[in-house]
PDB file as gemmi writes it, atoms N, CA and C in Angstrom:
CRYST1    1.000    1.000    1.000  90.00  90.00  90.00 P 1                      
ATOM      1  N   UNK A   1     131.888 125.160 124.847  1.00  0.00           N  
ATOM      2  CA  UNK A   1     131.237 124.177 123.999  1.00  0.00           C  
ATOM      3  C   UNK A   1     129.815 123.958 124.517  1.00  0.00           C  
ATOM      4  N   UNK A   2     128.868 123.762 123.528  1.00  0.00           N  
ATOM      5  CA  UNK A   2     127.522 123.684 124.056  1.00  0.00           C  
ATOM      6  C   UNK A   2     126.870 122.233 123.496  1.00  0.00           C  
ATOM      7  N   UNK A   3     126.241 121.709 123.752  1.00  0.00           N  
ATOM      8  CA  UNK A   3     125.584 120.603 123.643  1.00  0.00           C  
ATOM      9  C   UNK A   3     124.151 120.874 123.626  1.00  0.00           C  
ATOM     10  N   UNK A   4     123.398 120.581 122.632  1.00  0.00           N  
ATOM     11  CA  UNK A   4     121.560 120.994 122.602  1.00  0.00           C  
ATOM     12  C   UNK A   4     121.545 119.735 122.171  1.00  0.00           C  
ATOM     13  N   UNK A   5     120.550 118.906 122.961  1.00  0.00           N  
ATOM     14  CA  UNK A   5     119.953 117.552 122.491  1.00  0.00           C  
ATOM     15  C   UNK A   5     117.949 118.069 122.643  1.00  0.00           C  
ATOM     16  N   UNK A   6     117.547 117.625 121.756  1.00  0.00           N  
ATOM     17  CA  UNK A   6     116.201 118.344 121.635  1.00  0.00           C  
ATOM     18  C   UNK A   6     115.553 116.495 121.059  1.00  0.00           C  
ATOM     19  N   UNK A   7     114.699 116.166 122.217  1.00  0.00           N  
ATOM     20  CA  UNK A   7     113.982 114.490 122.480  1.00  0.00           C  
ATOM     21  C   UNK A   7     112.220 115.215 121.634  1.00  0.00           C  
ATOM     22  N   UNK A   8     111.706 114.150 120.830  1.00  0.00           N  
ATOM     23  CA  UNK A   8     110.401 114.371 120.111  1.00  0.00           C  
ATOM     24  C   UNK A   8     110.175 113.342 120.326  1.00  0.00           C  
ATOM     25  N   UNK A   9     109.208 112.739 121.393  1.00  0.00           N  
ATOM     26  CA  UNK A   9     107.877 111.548 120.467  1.00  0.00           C  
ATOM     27  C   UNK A   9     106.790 111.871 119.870  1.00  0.00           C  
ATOM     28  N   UNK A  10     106.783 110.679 119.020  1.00  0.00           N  
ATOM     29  CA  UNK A  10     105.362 111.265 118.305  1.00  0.00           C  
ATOM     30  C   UNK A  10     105.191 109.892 118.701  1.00  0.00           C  
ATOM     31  N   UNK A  11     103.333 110.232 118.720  1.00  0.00           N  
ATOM     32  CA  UNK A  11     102.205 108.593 118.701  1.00  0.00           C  
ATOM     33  C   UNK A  11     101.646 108.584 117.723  1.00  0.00           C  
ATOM     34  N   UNK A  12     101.496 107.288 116.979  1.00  0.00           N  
ATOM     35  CA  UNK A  12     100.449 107.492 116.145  1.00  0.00           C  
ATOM     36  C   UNK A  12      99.420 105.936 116.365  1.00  0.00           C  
ATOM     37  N   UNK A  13      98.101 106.719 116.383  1.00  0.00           N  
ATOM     38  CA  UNK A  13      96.975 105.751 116.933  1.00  0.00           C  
ATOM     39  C   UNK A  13      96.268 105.403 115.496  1.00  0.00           C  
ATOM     40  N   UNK A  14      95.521 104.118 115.349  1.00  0.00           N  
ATOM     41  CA  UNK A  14      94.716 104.167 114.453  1.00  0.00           C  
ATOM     42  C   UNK A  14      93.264 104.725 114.484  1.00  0.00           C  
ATOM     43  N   UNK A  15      92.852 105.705 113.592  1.00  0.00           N  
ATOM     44  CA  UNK A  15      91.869 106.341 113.912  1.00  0.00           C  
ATOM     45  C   UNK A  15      90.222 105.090 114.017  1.00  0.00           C  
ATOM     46  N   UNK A  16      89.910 105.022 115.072  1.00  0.00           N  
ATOM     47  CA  UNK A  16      88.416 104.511 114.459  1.00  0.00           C  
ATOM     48  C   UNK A  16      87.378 105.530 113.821  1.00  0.00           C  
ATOM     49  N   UNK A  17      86.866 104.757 112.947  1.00  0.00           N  
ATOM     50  CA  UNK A  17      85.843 105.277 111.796  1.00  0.00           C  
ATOM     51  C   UNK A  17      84.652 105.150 112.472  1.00  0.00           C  
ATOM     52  N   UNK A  18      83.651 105.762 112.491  1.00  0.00           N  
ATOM     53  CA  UNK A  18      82.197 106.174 112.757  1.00  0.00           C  
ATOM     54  C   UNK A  18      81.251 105.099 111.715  1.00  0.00           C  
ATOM     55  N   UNK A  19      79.947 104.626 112.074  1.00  0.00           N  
ATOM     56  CA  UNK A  19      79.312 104.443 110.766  1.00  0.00           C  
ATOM     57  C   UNK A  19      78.956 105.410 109.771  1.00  0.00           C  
ATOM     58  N   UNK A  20      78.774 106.039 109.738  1.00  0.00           N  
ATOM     59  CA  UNK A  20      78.421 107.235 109.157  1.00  0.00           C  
ATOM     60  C   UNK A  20      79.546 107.498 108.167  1.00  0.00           C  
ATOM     61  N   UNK A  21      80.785 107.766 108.416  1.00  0.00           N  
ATOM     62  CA  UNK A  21      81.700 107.573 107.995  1.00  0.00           C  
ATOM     63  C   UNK A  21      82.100 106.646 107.002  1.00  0.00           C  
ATOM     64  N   UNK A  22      82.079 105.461 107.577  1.00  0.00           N  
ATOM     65  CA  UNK A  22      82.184 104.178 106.645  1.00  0.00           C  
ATOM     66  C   UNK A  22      81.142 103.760 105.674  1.00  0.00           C  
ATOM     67  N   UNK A  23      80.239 104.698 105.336  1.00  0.00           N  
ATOM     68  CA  UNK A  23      78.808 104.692 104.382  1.00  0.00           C  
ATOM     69  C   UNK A  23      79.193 105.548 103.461  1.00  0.00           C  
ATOM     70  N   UNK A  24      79.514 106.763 103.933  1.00  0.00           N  
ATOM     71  CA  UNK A  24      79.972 107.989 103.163  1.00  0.00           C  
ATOM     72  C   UNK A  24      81.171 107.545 102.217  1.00  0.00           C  
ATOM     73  N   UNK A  25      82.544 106.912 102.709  1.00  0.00           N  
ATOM     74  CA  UNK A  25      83.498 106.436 102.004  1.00  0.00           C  
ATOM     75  C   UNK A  25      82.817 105.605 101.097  1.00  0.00           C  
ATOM     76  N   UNK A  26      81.934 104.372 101.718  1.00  0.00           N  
ATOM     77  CA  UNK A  26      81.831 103.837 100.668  1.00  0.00           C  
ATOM     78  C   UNK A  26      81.157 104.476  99.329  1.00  0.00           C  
ATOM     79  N   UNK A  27      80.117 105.271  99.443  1.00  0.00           N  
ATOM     80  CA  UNK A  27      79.283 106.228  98.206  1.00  0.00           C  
ATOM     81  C   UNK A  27      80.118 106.662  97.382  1.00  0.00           C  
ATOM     82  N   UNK A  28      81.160 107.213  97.901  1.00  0.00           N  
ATOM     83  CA  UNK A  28      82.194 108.140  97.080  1.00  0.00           C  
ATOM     84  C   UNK A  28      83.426 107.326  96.653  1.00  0.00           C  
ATOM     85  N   UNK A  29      83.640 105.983  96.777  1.00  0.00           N  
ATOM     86  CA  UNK A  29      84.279 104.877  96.126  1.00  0.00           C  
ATOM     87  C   UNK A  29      83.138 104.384  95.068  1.00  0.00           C  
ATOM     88  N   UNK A  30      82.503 104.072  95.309  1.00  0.00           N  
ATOM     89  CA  UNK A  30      80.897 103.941  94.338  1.00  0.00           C  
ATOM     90  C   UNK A  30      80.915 104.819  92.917  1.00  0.00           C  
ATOM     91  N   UNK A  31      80.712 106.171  93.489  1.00  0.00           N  
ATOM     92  CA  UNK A  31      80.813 107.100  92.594  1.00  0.00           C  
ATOM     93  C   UNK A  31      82.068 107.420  91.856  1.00  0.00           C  
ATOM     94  N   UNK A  32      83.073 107.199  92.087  1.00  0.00           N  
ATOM     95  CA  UNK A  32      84.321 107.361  91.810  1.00  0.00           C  
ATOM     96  C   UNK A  32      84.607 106.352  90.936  1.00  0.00           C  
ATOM     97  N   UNK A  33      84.298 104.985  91.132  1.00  0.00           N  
ATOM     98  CA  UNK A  33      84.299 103.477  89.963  1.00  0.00           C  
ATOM     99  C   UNK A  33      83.606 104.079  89.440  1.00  0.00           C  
ATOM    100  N   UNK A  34      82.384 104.376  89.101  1.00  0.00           N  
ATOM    101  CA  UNK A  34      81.367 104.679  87.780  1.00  0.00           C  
ATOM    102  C   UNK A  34      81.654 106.015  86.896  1.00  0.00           C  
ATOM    103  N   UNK A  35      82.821 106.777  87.101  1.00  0.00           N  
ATOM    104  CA  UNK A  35      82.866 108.087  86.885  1.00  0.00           C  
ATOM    105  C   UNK A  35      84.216 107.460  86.211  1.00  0.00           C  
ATOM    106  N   UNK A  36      84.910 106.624  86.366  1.00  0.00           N  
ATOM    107  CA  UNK A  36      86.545 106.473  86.223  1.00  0.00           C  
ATOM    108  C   UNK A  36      85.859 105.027  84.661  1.00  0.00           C  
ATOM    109  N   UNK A  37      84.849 103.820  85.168  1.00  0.00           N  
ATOM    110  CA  UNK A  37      84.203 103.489  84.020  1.00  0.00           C  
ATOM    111  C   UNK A  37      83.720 104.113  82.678  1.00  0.00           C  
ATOM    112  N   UNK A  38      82.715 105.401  82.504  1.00  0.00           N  
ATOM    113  CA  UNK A  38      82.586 106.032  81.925  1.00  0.00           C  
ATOM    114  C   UNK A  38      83.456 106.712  80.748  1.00  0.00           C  
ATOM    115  N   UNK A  39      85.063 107.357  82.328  1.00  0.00           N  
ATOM    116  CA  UNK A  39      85.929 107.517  81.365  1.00  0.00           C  
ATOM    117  C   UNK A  39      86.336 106.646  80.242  1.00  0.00           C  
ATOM    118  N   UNK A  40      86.692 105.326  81.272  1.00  0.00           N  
ATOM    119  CA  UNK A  40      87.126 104.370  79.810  1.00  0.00           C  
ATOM    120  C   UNK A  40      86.515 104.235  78.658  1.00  0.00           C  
ATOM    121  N   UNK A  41      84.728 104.248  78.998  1.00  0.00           N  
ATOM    122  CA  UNK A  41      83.509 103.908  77.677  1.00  0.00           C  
ATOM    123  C   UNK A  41      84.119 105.036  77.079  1.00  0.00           C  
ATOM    124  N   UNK A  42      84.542 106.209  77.053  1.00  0.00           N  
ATOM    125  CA  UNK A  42      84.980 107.348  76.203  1.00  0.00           C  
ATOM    126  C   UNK A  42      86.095 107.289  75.282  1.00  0.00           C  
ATOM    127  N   UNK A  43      86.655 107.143  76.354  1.00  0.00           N  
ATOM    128  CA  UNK A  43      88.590 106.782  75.923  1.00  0.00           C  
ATOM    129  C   UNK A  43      88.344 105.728  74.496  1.00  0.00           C  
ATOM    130  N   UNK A  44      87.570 104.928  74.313  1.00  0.00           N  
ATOM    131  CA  UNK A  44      87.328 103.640  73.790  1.00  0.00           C  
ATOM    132  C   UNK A  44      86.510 103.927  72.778  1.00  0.00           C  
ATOM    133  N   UNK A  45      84.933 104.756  72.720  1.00  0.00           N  
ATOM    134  CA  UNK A  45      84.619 105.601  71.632  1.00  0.00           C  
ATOM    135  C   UNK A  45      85.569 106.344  70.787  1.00  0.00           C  
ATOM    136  N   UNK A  46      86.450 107.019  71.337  1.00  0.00           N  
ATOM    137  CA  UNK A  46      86.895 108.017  70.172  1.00  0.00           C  
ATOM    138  C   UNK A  46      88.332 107.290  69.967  1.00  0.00           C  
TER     139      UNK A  46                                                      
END                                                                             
């Protein structure tokens, strides 16, 4: 009879964000509301 016990931790850290980073996200949340707006002005034209 054999017995295999096989142990895993995992860590999980919260990443810190850069400024650079947190400028960039925000642009592309920016751009992403005005692109997802638009859609609606469309949706709503036709």
């Amino acid at each position: 009879m054999t017995l295999n016990i096989f142990f895993l931790t995992i860590t999980i850290t919260k990443r810190k964000i850069s400024l650079e980073e947190a400028v960039q996200r925000e642009l592309v949340e920016k751009l992403y509301e005005e692109h997802k707006d638009r859609q609606m002005s469309m949706q709503r034209f036709m």
